[in-house]
N, C-alpha and C positions, 0 to 999 in steps of 0.2 A: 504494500500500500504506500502510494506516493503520498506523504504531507506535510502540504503547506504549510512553514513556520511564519512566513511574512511576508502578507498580504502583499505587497511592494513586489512580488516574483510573480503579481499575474496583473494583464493587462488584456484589454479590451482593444482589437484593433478588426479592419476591416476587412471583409477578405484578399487575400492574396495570391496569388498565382505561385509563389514562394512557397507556400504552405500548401502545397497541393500534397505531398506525400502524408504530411501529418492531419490535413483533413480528410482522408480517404483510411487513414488508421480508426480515427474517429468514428467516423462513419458505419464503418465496418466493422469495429463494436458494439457501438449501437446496435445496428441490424442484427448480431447475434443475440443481445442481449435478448430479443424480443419485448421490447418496452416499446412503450408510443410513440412514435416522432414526433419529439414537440421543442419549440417551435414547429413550427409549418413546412419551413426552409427545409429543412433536415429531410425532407420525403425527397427534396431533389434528387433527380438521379444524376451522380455524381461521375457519370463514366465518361462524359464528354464536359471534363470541367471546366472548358474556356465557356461555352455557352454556357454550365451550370451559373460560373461569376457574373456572364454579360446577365443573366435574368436578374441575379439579385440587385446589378449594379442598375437594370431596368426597373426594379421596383423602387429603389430609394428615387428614380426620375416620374415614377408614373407613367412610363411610356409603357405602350400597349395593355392599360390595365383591363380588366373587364368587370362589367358591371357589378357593383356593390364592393369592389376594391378598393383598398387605397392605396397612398405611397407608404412605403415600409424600407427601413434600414438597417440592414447584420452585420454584429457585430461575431466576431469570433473570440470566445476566451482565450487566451493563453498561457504558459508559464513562459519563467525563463532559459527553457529549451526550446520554446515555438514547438510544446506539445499544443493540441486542440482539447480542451479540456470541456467547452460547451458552448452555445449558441444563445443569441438575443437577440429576437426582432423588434424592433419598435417602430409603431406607428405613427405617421406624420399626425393622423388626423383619425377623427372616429365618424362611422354614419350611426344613425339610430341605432342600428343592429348592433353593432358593436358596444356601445355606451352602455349596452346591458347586457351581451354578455361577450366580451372579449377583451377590453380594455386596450391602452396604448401597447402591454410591455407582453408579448410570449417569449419564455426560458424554459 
């Protein structure tokens, strides 16, 4: 078990192309774990991950959203190895739907 003595070894940054091997380690614990993909993002399929980044970099623009979407922006946890430790989308904005049940923040 890897743990964190100080908060200061993990950082929130966005995704990058860089991190392609350590988000696909990620990923691919997850999907064994058989837990829920949550956020949302995390169902991407990850195999073609230059398009996997142009969607999410498409979502933080709103471009090509579809109806009842908003803009959304992820974040990827880190430590000080550029392991991928977890996921956070945050909403620009909320419609009705949202406002009751889904809020600004999925982790």
């Amino acid at each position: 078990m890897n743990i964190i003595k100080d908060m200061n070894e993990l950082k929130l940054v966005r995704p990058l192309l860089e991190l392609k091997n350590e988000y696909l380690s990620f990923y691919q614990e997850w999907k064994e774990s058989g837990e829920d993909m949550v956020p949302w993002v995390i169902n991407k399929d990850p195999r073609d991950f230059e398009a996997m980044l142009q969607s999410l970099f498409d979502n933080d623009r709103g471009a090509g959203a579809s109806e009842g979407r908003v803009p959304d922006t992820t974040f990827w946890l880190i430590n000080n190895q550029n392991r991928v430790l977890g996921v956070v989308n945050i909403r620009h904005r909320l419609t009705d739907h949202l406002l009751n049940s889904g809020g600004h923040i999925g982790f």
